[in-house]
Backbone as CSV, one residue per row, in Angstrom:
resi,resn,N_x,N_y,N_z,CA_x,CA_y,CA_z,C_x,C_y,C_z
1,UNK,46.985,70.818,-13.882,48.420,70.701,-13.689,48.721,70.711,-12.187
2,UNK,49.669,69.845,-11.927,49.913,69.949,-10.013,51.326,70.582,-10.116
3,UNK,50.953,71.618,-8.885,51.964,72.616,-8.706,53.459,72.113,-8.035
4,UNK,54.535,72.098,-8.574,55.639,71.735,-8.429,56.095,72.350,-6.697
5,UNK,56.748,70.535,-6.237,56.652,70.858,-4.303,57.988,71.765,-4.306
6,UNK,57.665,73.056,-3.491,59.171,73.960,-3.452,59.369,73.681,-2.259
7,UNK,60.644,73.547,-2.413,61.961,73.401,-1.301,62.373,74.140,-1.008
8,UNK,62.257,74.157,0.494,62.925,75.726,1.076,64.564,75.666,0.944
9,UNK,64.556,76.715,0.753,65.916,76.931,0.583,66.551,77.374,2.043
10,UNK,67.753,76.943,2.567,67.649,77.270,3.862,68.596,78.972,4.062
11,UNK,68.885,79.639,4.837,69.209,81.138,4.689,70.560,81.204,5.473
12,UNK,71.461,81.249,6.001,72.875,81.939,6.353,72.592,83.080,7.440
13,UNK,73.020,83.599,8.399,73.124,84.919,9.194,72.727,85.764,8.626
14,UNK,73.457,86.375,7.422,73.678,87.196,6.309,72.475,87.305,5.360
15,UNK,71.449,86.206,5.692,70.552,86.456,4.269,70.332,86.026,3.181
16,UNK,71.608,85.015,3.186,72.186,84.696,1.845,71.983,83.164,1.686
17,UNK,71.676,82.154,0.588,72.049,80.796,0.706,73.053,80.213,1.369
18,UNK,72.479,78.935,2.409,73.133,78.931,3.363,74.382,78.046,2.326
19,UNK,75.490,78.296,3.086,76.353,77.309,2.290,77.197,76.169,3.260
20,UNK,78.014,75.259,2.619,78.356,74.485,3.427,79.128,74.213,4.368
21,UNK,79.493,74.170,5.337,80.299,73.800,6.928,81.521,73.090,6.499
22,UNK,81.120,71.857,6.427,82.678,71.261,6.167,82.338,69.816,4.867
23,UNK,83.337,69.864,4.577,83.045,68.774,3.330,83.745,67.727,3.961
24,UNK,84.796,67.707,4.960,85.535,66.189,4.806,84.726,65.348,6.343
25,UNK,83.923,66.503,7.356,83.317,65.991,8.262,81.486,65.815,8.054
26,UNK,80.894,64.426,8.289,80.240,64.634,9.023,79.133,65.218,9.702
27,UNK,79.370,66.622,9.059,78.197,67.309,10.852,77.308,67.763,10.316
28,UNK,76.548,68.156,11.539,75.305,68.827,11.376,74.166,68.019,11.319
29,UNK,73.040,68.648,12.190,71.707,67.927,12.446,71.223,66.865,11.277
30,UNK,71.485,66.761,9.857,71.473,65.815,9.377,72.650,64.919,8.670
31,UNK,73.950,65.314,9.274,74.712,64.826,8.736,75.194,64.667,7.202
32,UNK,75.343,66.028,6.620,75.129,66.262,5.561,76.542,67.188,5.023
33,UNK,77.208,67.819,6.102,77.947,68.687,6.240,77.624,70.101,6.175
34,UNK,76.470,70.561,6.129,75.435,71.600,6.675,74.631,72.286,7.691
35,UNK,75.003,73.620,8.188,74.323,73.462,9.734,72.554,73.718,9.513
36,UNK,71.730,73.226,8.365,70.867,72.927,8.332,70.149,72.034,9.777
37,UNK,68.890,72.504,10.122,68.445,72.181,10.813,66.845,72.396,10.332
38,UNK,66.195,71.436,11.460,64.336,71.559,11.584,63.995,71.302,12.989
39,UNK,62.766,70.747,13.023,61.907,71.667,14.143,62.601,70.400,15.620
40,UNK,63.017,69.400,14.891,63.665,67.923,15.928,64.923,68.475,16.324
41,UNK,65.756,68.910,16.026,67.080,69.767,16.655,66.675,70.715,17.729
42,UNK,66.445,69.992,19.070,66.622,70.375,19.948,67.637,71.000,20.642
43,UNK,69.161,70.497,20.143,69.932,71.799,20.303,70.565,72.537,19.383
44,UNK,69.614,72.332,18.585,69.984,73.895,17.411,71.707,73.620,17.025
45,UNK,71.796,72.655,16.043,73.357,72.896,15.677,73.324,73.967,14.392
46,UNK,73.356,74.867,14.704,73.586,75.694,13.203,74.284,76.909,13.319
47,UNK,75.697,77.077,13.582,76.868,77.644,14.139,77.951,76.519,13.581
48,UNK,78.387,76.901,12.251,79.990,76.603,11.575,80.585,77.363,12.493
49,UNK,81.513,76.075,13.279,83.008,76.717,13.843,83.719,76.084,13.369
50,UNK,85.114,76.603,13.740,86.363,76.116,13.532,86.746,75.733,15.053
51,UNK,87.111,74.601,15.288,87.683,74.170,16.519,89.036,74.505,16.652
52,UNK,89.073,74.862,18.138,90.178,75.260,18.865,90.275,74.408,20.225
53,UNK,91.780,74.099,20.773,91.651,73.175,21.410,91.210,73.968,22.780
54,UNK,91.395,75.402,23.022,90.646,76.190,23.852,89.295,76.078,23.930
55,UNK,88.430,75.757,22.852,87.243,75.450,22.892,87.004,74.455,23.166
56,UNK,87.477,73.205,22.675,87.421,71.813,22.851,87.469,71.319,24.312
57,UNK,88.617,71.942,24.910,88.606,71.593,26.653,87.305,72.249,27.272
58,UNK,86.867,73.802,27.026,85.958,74.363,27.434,84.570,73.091,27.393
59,UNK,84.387,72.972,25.698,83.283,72.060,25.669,83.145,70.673,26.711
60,UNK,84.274,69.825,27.098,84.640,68.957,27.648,84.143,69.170,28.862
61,UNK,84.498,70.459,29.501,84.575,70.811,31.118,82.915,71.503,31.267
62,UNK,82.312,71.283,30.213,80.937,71.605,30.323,80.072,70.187,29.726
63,UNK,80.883,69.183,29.816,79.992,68.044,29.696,79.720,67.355,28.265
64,UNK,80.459,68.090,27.016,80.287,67.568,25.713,81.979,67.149,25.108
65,UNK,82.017,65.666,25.472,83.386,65.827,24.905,83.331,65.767,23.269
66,UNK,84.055,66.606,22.837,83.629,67.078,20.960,85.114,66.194,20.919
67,UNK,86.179,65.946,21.336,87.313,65.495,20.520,87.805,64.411,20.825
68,UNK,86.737,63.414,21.709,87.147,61.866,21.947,86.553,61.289,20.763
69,UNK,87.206,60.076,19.602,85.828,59.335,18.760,85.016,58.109,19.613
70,UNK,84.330,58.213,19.244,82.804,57.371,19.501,82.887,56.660,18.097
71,UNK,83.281,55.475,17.815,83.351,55.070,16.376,81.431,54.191,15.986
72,UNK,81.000,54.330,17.695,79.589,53.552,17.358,78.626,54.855,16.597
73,UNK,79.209,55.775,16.721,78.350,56.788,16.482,78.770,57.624,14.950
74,UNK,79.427,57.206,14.943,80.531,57.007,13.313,81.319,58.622,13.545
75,UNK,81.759,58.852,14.896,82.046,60.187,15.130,83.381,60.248,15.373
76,UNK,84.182,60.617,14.340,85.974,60.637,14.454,86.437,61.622,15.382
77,UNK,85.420,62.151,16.531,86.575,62.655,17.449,86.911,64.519,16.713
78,UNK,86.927,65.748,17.151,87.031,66.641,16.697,89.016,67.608,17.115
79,UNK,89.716,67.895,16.358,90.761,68.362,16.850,91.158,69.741,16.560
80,UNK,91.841,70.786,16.596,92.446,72.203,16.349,91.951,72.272,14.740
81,UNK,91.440,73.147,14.205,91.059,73.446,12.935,89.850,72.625,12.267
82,UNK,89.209,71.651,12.568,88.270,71.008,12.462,87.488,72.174,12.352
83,UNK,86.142,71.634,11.295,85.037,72.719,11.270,83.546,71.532,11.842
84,UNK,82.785,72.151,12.435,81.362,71.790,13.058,80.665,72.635,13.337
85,UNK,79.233,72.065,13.356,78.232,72.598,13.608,77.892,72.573,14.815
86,UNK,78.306,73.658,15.394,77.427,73.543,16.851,76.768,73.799,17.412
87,UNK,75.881,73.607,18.585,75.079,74.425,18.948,74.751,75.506,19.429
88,UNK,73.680,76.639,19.020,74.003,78.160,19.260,74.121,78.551,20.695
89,UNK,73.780,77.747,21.517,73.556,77.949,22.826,75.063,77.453,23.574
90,UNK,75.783,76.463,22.680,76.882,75.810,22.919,78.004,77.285,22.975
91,UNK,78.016,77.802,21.624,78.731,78.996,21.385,78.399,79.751,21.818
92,UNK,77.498,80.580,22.645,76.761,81.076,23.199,77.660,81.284,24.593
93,UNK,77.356,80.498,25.324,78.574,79.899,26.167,79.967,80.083,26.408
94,UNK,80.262,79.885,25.261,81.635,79.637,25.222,82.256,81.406,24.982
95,UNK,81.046,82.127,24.536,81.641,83.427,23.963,81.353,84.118,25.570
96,UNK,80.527,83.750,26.144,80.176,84.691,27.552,81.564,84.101,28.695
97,UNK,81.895,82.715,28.407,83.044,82.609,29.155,84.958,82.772,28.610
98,UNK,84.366,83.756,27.189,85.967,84.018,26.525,86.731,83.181,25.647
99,UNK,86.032,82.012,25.427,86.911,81.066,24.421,85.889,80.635,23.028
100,UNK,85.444,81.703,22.247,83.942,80.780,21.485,84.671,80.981,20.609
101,UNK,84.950,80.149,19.648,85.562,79.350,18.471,85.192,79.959,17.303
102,UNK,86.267,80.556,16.049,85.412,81.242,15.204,84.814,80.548,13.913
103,UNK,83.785,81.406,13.628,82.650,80.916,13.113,82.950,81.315,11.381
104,UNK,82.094,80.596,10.505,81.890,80.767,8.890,80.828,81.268,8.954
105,UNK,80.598,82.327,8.774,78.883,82.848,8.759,78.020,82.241,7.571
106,UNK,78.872,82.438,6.345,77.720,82.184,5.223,77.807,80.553,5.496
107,UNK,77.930,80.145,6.488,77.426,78.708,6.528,76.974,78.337,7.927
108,UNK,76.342,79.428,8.606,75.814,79.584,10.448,74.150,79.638,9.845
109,UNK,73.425,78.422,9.875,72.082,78.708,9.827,71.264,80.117,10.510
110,UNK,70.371,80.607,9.587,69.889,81.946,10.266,69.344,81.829,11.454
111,UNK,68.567,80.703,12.125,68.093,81.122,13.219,69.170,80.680,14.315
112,UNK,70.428,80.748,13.969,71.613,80.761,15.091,70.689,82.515,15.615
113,UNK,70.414,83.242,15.161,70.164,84.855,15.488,69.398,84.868,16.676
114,UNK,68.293,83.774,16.618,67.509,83.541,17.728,68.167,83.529,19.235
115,UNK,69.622,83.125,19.130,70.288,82.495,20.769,71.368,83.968,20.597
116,UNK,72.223,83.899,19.680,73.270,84.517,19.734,73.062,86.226,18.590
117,UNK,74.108,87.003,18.887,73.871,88.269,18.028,74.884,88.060,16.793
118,UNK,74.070,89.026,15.685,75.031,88.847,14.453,76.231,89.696,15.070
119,UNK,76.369,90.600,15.637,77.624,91.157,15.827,78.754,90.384,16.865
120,UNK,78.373,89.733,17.359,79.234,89.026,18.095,80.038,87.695,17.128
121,UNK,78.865,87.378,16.213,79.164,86.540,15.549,80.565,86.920,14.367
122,UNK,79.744,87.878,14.237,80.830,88.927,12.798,82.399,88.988,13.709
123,UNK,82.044,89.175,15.217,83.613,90.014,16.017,84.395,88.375,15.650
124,UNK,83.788,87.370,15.333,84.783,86.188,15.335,84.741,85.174,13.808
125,UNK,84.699,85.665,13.279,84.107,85.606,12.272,85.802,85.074,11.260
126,UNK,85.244,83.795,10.736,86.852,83.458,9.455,86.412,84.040,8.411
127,UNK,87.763,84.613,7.860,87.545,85.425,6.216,87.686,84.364,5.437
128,UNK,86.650,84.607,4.708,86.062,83.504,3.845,86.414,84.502,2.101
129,UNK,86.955,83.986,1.383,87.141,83.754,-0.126,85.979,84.517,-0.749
């Protein structure tokens, strides 16, 4: 008998099945709406935020514009309440200079833990249902 291929299941901050980021965007390292990631995500998108336009200028004035669209890239442009996956090092950033955007944990891939702390994460954290 050949042993059935298991699929990793991917994990959340928390421990928990990771769950999903946003359903009407888009994001995430495979474009799936998941901050799922592997070993080719070089910048680690796995940090569900909620965009703020405080963040959005921040990101801009550090070289990533998140809220112009790029329609070659099939990317509608990000605005105030938008959810994405970003990168932990991105938020990272943004929390050491006062504006880091809050986050969905049960949908922040676990090794966001690697760049950033769960407690910082938790201090910004959306109440989730």
């Amino acid at each position: 008998m050949i042993a059935p291929i298991e699929q990793k299941v991917s994990k959340n901050v928390l421990g928990e099945p990771l769950q999903p980021c946003c359903t009407q965007l888009n994001t995430g390292w495979f474009r799936n709406g998941s901050c799922e990631t592997d070993s080719n995500d070089g910048g680690r998108h796995v940090i569900c935020a909620q965009m703020t336009d405080e963040f959005l200028a921040f990101s801009k004035s550090m070289g990533n514009d998140l809220s112009t669209p790029m329609p070659e890239y099939n990317f509608p442009g990000l605005k105030d309440g938008d959810c994405w996956c970003l990168c932990a090092g991105r938020w990272q950033e943004a929390f050491e200079a006062g504006v880091p955007p809050r986050v969905k944990l049960s949908a922040c891939e676990e090794s966001a833990l690697e760049v950033v702390s769960l407690p910082d994460l938790k201090a910004h954290q959306i109440k989730e249902d």
